[in-house]
C-alpha positions in Angstrom: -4.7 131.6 138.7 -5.4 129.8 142.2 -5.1 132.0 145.0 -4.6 130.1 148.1 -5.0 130.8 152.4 -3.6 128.9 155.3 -4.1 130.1 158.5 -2.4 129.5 162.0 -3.4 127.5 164.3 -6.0 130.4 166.7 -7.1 129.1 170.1 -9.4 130.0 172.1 -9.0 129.1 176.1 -12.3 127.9 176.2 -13.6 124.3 176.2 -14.9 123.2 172.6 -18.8 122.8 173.9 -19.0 126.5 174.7 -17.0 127.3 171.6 -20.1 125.3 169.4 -22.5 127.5 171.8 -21.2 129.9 170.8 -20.7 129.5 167.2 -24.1 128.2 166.8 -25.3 131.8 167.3 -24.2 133.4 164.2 -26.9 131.8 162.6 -29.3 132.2 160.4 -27.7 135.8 160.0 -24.6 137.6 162.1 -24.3 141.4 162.3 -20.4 141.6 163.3 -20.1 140.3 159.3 -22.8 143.3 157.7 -21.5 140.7 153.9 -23.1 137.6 155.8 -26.7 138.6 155.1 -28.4 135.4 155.7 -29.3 131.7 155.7 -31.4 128.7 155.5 -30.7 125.2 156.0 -31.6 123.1 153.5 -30.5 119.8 154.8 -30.2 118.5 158.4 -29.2 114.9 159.7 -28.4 113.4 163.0 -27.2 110.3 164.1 -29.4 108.0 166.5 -27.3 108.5 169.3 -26.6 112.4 169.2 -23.5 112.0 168.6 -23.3 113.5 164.8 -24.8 116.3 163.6 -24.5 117.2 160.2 -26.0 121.0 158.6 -26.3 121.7 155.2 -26.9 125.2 154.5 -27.5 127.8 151.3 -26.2 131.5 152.8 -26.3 134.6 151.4 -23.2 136.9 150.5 -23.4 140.9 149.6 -19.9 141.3 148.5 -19.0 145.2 148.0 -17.9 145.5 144.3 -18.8 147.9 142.1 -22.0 148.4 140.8 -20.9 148.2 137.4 -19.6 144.7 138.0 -22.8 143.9 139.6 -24.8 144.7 137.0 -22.6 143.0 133.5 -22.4 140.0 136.0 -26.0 139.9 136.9 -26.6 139.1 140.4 -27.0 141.5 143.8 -25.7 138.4 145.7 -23.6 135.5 145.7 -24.6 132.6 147.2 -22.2 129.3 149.2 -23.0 126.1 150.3 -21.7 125.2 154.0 -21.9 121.9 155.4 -21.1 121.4 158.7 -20.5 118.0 160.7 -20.4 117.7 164.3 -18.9 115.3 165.9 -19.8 115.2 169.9 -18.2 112.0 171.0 -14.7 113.1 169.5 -15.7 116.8 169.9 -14.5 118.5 166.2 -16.7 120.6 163.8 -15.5 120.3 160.3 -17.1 123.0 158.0 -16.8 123.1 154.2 -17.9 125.3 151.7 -17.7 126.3 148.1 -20.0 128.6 146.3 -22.9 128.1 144.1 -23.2 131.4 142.1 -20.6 131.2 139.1 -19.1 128.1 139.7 -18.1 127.3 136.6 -15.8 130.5 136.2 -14.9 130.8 139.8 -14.1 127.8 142.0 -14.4 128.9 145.8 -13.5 126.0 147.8 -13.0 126.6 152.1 -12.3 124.6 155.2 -12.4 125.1 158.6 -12.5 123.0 161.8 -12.5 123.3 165.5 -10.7 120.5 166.7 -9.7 120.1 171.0 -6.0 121.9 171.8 -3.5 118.9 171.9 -2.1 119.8 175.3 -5.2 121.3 177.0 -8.3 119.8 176.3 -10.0 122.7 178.3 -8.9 124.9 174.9 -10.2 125.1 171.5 -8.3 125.4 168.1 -9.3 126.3 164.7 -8.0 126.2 161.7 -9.1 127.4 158.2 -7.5 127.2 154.4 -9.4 128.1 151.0 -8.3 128.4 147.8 -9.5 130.4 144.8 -9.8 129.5 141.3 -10.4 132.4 138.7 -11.1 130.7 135.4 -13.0 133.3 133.7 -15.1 136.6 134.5 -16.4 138.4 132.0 -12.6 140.1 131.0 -12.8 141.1 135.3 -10.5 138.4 136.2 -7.9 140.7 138.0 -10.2 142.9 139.5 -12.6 140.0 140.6 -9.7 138.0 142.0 -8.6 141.3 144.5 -12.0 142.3 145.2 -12.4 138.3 146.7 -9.2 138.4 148.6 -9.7 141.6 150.2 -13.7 140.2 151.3 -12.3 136.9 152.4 -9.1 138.6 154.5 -12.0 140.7 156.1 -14.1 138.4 156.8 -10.7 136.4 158.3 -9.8 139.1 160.2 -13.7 139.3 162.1 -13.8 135.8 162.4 -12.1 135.7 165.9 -14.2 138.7 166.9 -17.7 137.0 166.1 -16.9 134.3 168.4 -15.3 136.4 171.2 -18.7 138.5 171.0 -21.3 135.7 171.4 -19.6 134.0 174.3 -19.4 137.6 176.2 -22.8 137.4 175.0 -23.0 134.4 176.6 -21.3 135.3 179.4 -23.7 138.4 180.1 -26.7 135.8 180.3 -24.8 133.4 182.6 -23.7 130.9 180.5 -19.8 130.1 181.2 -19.5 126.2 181.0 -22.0 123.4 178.9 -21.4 119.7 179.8 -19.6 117.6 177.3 -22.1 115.4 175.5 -22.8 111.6 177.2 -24.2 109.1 175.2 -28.0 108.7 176.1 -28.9 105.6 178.7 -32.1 105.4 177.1 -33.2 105.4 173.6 -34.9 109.4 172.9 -38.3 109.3 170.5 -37.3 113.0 170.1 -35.9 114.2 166.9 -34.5 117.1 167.7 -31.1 117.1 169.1 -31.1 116.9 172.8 -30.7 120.2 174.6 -27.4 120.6 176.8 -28.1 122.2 179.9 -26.3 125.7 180.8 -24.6 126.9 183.6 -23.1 129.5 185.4 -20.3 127.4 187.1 -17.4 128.4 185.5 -14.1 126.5 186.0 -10.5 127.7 186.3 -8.8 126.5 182.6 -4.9 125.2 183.8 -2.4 126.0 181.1 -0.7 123.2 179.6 2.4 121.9 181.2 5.7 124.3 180.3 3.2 126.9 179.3 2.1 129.9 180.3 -0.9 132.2 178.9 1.5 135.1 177.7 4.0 133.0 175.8 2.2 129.9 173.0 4.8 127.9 171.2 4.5 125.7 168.1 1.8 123.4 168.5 2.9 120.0 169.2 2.6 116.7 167.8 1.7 117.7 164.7 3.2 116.6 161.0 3.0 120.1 159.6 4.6 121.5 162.9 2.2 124.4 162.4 2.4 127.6 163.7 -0.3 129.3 166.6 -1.5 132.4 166.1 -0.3 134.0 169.5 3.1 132.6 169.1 3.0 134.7 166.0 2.0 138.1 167.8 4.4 137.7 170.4 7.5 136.8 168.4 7.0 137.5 165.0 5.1 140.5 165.2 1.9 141.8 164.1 1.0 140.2 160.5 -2.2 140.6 158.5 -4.0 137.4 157.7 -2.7 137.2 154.1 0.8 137.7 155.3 0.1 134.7 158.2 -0.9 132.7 155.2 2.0 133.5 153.3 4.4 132.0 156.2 2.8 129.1 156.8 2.7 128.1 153.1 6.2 128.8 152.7 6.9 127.0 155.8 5.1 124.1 154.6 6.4 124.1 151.4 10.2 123.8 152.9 9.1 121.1 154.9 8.4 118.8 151.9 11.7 119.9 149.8 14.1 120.3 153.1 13.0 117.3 155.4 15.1 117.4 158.9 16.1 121.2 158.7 14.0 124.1 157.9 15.1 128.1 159.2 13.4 129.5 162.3 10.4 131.8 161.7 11.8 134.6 161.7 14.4 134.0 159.1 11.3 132.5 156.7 9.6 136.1 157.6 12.6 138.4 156.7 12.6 136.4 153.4 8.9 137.1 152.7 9.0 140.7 153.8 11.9 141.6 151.7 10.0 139.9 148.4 6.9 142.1 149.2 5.3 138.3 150.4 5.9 136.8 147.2 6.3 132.8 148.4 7.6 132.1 145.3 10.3 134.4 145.2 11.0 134.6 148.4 11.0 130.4 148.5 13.6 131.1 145.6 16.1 133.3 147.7 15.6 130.7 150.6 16.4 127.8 148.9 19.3 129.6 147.8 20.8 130.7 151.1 20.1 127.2 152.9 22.5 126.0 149.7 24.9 128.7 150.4 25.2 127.9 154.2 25.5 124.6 153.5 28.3 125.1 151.3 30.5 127.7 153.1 29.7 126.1 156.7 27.8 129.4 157.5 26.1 127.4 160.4 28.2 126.9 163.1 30.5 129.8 162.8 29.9 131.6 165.9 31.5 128.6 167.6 33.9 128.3 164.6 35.3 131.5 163.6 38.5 132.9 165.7 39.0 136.6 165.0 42.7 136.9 164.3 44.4 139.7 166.6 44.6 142.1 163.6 40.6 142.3 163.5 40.6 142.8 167.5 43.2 145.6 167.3 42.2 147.6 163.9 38.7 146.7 163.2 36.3 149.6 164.7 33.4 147.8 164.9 31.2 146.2 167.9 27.9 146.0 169.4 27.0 148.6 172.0 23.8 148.0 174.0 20.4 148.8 172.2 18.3 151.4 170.7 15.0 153.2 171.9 13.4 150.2 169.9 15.4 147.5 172.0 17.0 146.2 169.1 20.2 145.5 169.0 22.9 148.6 168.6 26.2 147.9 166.3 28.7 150.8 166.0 30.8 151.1 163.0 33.5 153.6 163.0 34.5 153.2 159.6 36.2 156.6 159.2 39.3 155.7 162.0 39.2 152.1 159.5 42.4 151.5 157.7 40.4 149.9 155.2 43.3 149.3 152.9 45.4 147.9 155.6 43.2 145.5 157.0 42.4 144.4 153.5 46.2 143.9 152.2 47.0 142.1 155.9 44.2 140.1 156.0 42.4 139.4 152.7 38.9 140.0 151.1 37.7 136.9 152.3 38.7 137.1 155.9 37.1 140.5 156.4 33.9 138.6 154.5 33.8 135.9 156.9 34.0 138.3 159.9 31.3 140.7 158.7 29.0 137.6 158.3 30.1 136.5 161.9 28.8 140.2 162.6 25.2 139.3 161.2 25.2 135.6 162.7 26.1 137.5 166.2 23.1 140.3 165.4 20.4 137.2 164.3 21.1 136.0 168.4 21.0 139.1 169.6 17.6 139.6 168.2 16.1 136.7 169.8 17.8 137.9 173.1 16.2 141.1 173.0 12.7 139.4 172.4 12.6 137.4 175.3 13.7 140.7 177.4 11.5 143.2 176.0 8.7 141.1 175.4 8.0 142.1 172.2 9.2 140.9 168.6 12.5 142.2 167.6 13.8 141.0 164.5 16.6 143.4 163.2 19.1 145.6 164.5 20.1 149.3 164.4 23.6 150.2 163.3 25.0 153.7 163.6 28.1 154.4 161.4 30.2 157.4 162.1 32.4 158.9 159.5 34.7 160.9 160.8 37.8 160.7 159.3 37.0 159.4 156.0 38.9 160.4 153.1 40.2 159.5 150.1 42.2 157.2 151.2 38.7 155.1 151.8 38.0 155.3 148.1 41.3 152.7 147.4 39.8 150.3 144.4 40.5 147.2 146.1 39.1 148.5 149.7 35.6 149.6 147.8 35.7 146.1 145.6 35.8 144.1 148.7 32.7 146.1 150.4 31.0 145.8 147.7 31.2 141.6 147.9 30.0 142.1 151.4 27.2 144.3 150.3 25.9 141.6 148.3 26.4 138.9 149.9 24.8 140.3 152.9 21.9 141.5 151.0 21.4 138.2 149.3 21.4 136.1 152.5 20.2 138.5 155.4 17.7 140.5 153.9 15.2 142.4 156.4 18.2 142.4 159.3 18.6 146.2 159.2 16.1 148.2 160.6 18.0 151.4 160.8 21.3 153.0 159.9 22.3 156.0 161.2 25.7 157.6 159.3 26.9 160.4 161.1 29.4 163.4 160.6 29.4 162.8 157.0 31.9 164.4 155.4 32.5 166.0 151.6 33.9 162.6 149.7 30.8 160.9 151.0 28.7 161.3 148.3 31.6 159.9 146.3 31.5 156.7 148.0 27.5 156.7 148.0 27.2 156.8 144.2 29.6 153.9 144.1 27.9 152.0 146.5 24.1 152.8 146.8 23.5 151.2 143.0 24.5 147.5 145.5 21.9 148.4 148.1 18.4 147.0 147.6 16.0 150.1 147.6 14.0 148.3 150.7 17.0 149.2 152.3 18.0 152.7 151.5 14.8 153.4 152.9 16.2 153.2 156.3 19.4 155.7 156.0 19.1 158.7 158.2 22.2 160.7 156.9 23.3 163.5 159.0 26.5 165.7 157.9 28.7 167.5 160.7 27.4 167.9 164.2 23.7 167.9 162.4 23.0 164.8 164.9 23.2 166.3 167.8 19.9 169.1 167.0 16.4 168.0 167.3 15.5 165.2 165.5 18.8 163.6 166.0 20.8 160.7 167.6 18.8 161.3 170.5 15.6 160.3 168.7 16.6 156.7 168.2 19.4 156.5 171.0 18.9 156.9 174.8 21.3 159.4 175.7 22.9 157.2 178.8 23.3 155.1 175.5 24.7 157.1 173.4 28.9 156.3 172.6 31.6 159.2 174.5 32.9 160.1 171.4 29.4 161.0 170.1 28.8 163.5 173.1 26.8 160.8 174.9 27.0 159.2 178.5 28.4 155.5 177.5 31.6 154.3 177.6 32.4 152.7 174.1 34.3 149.7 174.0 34.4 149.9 169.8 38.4 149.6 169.2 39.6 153.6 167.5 41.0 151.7 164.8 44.4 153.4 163.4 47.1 152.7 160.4 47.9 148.6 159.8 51.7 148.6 159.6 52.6 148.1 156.8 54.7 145.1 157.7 51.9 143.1 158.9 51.1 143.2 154.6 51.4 140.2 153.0 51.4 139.1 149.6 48.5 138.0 147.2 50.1 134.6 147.1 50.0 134.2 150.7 46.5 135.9 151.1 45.3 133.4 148.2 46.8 130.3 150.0 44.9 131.8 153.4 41.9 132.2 151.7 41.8 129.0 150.1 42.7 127.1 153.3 40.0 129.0 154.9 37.2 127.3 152.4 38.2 124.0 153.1 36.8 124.2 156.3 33.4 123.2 155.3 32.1 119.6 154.6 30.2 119.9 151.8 31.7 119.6 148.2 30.0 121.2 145.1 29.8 118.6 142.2 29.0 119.2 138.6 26.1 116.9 136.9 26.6 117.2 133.4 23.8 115.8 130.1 25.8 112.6 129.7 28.3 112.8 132.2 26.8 111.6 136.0 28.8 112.7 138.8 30.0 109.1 141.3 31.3 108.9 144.5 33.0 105.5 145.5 32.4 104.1 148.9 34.2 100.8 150.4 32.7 99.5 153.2 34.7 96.6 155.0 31.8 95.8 157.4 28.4 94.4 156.8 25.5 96.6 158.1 27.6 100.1 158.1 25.4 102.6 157.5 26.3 105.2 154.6 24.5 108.5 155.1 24.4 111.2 152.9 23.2 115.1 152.6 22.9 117.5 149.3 21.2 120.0 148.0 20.1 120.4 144.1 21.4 123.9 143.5 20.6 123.8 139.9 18.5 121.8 137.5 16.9 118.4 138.1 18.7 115.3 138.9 18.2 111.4 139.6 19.7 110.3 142.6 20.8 106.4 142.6 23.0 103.7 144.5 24.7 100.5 143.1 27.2 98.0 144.8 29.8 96.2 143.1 32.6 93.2 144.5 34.9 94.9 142.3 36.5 98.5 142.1 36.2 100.3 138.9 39.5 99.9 137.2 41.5 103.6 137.8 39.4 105.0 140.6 40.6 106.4 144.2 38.7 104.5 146.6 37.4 106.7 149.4 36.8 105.1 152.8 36.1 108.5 154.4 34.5 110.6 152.1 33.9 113.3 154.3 37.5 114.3 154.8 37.6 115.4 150.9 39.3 119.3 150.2 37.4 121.6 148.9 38.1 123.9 146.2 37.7 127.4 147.4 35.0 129.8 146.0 34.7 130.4 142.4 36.5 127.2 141.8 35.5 124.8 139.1 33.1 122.0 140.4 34.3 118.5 139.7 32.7 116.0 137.9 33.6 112.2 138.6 32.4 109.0 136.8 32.8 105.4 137.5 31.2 103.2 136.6 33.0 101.3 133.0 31.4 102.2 129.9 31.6 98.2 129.6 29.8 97.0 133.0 26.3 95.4 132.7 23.9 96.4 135.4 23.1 93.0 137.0 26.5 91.3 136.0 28.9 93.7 136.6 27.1 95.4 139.6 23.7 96.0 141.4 21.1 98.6 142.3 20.5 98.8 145.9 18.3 101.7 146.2 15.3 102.5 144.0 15.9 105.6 141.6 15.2 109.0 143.4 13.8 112.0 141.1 15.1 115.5 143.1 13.7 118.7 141.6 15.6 121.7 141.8 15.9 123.7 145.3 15.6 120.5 147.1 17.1 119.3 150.0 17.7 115.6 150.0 18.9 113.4 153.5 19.1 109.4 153.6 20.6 106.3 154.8 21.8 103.3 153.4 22.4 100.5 155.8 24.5 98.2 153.9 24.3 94.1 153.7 27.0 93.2 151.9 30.7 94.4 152.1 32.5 95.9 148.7 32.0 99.0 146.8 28.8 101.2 146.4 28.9 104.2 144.0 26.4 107.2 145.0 25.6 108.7 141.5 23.6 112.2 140.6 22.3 111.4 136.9 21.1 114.3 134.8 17.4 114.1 134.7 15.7 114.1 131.5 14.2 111.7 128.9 17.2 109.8 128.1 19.0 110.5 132.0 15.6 109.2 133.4 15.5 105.9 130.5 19.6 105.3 131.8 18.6 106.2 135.6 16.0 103.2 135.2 17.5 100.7 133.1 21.0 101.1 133.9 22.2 100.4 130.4 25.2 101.3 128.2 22.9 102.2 125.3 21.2 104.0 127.4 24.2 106.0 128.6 25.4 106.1 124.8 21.9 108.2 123.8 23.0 110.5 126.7 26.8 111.5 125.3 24.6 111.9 121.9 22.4 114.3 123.3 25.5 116.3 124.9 27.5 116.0 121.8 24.6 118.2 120.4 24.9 120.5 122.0 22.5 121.0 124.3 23.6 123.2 127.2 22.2 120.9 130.3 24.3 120.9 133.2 23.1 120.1 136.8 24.7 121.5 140.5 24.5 119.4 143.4 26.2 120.1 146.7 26.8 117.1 149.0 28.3 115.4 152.2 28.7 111.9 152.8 29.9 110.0 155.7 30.1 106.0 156.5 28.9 105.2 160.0 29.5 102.0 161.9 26.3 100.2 163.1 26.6 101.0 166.4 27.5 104.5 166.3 24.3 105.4 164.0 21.1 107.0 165.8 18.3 106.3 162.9 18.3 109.8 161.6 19.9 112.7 160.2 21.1 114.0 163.4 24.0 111.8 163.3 25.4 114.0 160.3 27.4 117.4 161.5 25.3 119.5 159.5 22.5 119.3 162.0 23.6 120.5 164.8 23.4 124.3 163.5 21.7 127.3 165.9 20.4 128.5 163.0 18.0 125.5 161.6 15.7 123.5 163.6 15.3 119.5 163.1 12.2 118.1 162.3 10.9 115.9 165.2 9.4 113.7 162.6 12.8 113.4 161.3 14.9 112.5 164.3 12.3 110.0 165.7 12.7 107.9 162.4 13.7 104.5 162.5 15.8 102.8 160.2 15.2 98.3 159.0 18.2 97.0 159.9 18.1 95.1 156.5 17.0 97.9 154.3 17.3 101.5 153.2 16.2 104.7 153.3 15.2 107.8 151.1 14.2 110.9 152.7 13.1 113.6 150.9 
């Protein structure tokens, strides 16, 4: 198994000659690393002008495992090669290493580099991935591969420290600036690389412009957009190097399946913390909730949603300052709720849309509270008080419809709770707990703090969490509470479940994405006409499920029996839980080359993908976006177009074989003049929630060709 480190981007607000003076120091042996015991060099080069020096050395490595694996491996020591190269004129040092002992059943493999901060060149950055390959180890593989990733995320962890200590060290002898290196003005008979002089005239270091020393954003300029380590501390939190690793890789890995819109940080960190840092599983539960948003127009819905009336009079919910913590307070009085009322007035999915409207509300909140506490806040705190619930509260409907939001809050904002506080308690709550609880990911439970009757107010209570000049009126506390008291829905405000389902349906139809079915044999097409040469058809989906080809053909002539659809994007939607559709048309009977054309080469998309492009059109007429199925005889059809080919494919389904893709899509055709190069001429990218990729919007598009962006 290969066990791999990234690490952020660390700089040091020094300039990169003093850095090298000061990394040059840890050699031949360091004490701050007591597992570096020592080195030699057993290669050294330099160029003729001083400008490159290259080091190759063997070094020495005690690594503290047991004895007992010591001895059935052999060997008291390990021992790396490191090669260094350092290049004065562009001022970078590029080190490399892999080890020597074992390598044939381990594969160590690590790079670093100090490279000159993009926007300061008075600063330093460095950078370091490795990767470890466990083959075989005498039947140790498991413990071998944890004792090596707890020694490598110490030595990580001490790596900023060693060069901290030598240039105090430096410091202390008077050393605070060495000149950048000239090349000589007369050729040197000397071999030895040329000594830079020290000295004790330090120089003020200007941040960057737009920066200051206490706050470090996102590095600039860079294709990986990669994350700094401060900018981490400050607004992310505290993360051990393993867990920095883990968010950069994920991040990375988003970047080359959802090109143009990646989450913030802090959403990619939840998603890690609540899958114990797995990036596979957590990549999984992303992919799946960028899909969802996507598809339920999740998005823009603080702009979007309008609470009805009903909600502002008879929901008893709000947010209500902050905790001791500063995060974000939300006060639930869910025992005034007429939870049966609201739900036969307004409908499940109504009160589903407003709870997420809740969480949307509580994501900006916690980036508000960061910039005014200084300090990372990523979840919120919400107290629910009880009093007043009944059995009334247990009505089967009522408890179905919390359990939806339960899960579809769970599933899509995991790590946004970072408290809850129920209060007053009373006898039927344990009722509702055992129906509910068994929804509730255990991660979660963890933060209940259940106190029955006035239980809160003792020590150890409210008080604890909540500031008393916070702390609601109602709850014995100094603030005024703005949280509606709820009351009985009259009953004529009910309304039918015909009426609800036609509300609730309308409500879905909102969103611009439609969900397609891709079936073994059975492609789903979408049927453009463009009247106007060089309008530009762009296009946005996501591969929810399976693999799938991605193509586009042109014809003169319509397929005989289709609707023609010169505005896709104003298609209905079906509502949740509907059945997908599945389109084809393209004739059984056309010839690819007679009959119509490929204008775009064939695009493979894996599953969990996210796929945007353009098509700027030459010719006016008809052009068919198609998702194929992707397998031997999907990919043979996808290629050659054919009708035998698409014969072989119905076989296979007739089979039996249960294949059957998902994609979700939008499409809209652009007039030439109206279209900006990139994806953020599409709605779905203007969203508070994602971030586009700056490598994205500064694309440019050939007037006379096409583009696939993956």
């Amino acid at each position: 198994m290969v066990q791999k480190y990234q690490s952020p981007v660390r700089v040091y607000k020094f300039p990169f000659e003093l850095i090298m003076a000061a990394y040059v120091r840890r050699f031949p042996s360091c004490p701050l690393i007591p597992m570096f015991v020592c080195s030699e060099v057993i290669k050294e080069e330099e160029s003729e002008d001083g400008a490159t020096h290259c080091v190759q050395r063997r070094c020495t490595v005690d690594v503290d495992a047991p004895r007992l694996l010591k001895r059935i491996a052999g060997v008291d020591y390990l021992y790396f090669i490191q090669k260094n190269t350092l290049d004065r004129r562009q001022r970078t040092l590029h080190i490399e290493a892999h080890n020597e002992t074992f390598s044939s059943r381990v594969m160590v493999q690590e790079h670093c580099s100090y490279t000159v901060h993009p926007e300061n060149e008075e600063w330093t950055c460095f950078e370091q991935s490795a990767s470890l390959d466990m083959k075989s180890f005498f039947g140790f593989e498991s413990t071998a591969e944890k004792i090596a990733m707890k020694q490598y995320a110490s030595s990580i962890s001490k790596g900023k420290e060693m060069v901290e200590y030598y240039l105090k060290e430096l410091a202390d002898e008077g050393i605070t600036h060495v000149p950048r290196w000239a090349p000589p003005l007369v050729a040197t008979s000397s071999s030895s690389p040329p000594q830079l002089p020290a000295t004790s005239c330090a120089r003020p270091i200007p941040p960057p412009s737009g920066r200051t020393d206490t706050l470090s954003d996102t590095l600039p300029g860079s294709p990986d957009d990669k994350l700094d380590a401060d900018y981490i501390r400050r607004y992310l939190g505290e993360l051990t190097p393993l867990q920095e690793s883990c968010l950069i890789r994920l991040r990375q890995g988003l970047q080359e399946t959802h090109k143009g819109k990646i989450p913030k940080e802090q959403h990619v960190l939840r998603f890690l913390r609540s899958r114990d840092f797995s990036v596979e599983k957590a990549r999984e539960a992303l992919c799946h909730t960028l899909t969802w948003r996507k598809q339920f127009h999740i998005d823009p819905l603080l702009s979007s949603w309008h609470c009805p009336q009903l909600l502002h009079d008879y929901y008893t919910g709000g947010w209500h300052h902050h905790d001791n913590d500063g995060r974000p307070l939300y006060i639930l009085r869910l025992g005034q709720m007429d939870t049966k009322g609201l739900v036969r007035a307004l409908g499940e999915e109504t009160l589903l849309r407003h709870v997420l409207s809740i969480n949307e509300e509580g994501l900006r909140r916690c980036e508000e509270n960061t910039n005014v506490f200084g300090k990372p806040i990523s979840c919120w705190t919400c107290l629910v008080d009880l009093e007043g619930l009944n059995m009334r509260h247990l009505w089967r409907p009522g408890v179905k419809a919390l359990l939806r939001i339960i899960e579809v809050v769970e599933a899509n904002y995991p790590e946004t709770l970072g408290r809850l506080l129920i209060l007053r308690a009373p006898r039927v709550f344990p009722v509702l707990w055992t129906l509910v609880s068994p929804f509730i990911d255990e991660n979660t439970r963890r933060k209940f703090l259940i106190y029955a009757g006035n239980d809160f107010q003792g020590p150890g209570g409210l008080q604890e969490y909540i500031s008393p000049d916070i702390i609601p009126d109602f709850l014995g506390g100094e603030s005024m509470c703005e949280v509606p008291e709820g009351g009985v829905v009259p009953k004529s405000l009910y309304r039918t479940a015909e009426e609800l389902e036609s509300e609730e349906s309308r409500m879905w139809t909102d969103t611009i994405y439609k969900s397609a079915s891709v079936l073994k044999g059975a492609p789903h097409e979408v049927l453009i006409k463009i009247s106007e040469p060089s309008s530009v058809i762009t296009w946005d989906f996501d591969v929810c499920k399976g693999d799938v080809v991605f193509n586009i053909f042109h014809s003169r002539r319509a397929p005989q029996g289709t609707h023609t659809l010169a505005n896709p994007h104003t298609h209905t939607h079906a509502p949740p839980g509907a059945a997908s559709n599945n389109t084809q048309l393209i004739d059984r009977s056309w010839v690819l080359g007679q009959d119509y054309s490929k204008v775009e080469t064939a695009l493979t998309c894996r599953e969990g993908e996210s796929i945007q492009g353009t098509h700027v059109t030459r010719w006016p007429g008809f052009y068919i976006l198609q998702w194929r199925f992707h397998g031997s005889a999907a990919a043979s059809a996808a290629c050659s177009g054919s009708s035998l080919a698409r014969v072989d494919d119905m076989l296979a389904s007739l089979q039996g074989a249960p294949h059957r893709c998902r994609v979700l899509y939008y499409t809209e055709v652009l007039q030439s003049q109206h279209f900006r190069g990139s994806m953020s001429s599409l709605e779905s990218s203007h969203s508070g929630f994602s971030q586009l990729s700056s490598a994205t919007t500064s694309s440019s598009q050939s007037h006379s060709s096409s583009t696939l962006s993956r």
